[in-house]
C-alpha positions in Angstrom: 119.5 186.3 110.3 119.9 183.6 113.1 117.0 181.1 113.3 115.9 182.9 116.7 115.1 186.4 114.9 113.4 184.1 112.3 112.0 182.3 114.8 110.8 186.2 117.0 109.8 187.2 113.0 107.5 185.0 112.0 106.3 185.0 115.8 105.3 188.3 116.0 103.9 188.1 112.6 101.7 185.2 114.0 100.7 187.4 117.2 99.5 189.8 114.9 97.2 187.8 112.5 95.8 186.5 116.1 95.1 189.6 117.5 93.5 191.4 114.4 90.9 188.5 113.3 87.8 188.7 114.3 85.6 186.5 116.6 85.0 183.8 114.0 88.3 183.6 112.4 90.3 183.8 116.0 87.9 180.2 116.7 88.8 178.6 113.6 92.7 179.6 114.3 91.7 178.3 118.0 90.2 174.5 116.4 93.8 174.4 113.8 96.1 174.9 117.4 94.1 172.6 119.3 94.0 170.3 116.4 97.7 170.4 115.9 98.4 169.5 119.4 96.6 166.3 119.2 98.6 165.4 115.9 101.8 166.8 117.7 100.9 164.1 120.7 100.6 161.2 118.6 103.9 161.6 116.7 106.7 160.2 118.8 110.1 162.3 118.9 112.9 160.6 117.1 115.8 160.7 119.1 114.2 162.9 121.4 114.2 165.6 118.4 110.9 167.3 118.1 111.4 167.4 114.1 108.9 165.1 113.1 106.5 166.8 115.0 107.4 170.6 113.8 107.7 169.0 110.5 104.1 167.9 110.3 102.8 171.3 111.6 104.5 173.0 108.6 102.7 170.6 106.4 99.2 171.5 107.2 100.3 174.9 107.2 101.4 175.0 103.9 98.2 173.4 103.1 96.3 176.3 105.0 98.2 178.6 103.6 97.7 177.4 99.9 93.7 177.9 100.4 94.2 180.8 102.0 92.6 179.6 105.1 93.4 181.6 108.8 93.9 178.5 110.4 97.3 178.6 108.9 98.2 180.5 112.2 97.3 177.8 114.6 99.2 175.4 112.6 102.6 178.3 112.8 102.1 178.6 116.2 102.1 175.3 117.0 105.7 174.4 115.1 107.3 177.4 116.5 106.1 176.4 120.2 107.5 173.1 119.1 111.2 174.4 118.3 111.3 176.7 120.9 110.4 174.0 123.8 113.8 172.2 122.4 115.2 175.1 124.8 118.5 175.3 122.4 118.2 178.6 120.8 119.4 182.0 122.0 117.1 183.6 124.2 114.2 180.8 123.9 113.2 181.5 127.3 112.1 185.1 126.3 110.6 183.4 122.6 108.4 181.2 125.1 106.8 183.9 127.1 105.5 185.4 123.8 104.9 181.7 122.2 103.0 180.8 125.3 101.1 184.1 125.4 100.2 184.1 121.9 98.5 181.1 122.9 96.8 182.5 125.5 94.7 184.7 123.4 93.3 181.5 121.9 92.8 180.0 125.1 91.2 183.0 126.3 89.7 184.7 123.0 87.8 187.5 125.1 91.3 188.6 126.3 93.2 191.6 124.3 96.7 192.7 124.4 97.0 195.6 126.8 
């Protein structure tokens, strides 16, 4: 599997964690995306790779994920917008659109997928 079909995988699983939580989990996965774009702003790019930054998302989602916590999601969604914003995999354009919307629903949490 190419890293974009990992990359649309895990994706789509992440879309679907979002969209079947309920009110109180989709906030805390809402306060771990927002949370991670503040850490995401502070790192600087090294060598104008986003690594460091996707790279430090992964970490507090493994830590998430280890307690089991739903915020793990915001923390995924955040790396993969990350990578995908590097606009050097197949068909990123097309992983954005779903990236970006994915986000949307946590932007927006009254919204649901039509």
């Amino acid at each position: 599997m190419d890293e974009a079909s990992a990359l649309l995988e895990t994706l789509t699983f992440t879309l679907g964690v979002i969209t079947k939580s309920n009110a109180v989990d989709r906030h805390r996965i809402a306060q771990a995306y927002y949370e991670a774009q503040g850490v995401v702003v502070a790192i600087e790019a090294e060598n104008d790779h986003a690594r460091p930054r996707i790279l430090a998302c992964l970490e507090r989602f493994k830590v998430c994920k280890a307690e089991d916590d739903i915020a793990a999601a915001g923390w995924m969604l955040a790396a993969l917008q990350i990578r995908i914003d590097e606009r050097d995999l197949a068909d990123w354009e097309k992983l954005k659109v779903v990236a970006d919307g994915t986000a949307q629903l946590l932007l927006n949490p009254r919204k649901k997928l039509q």
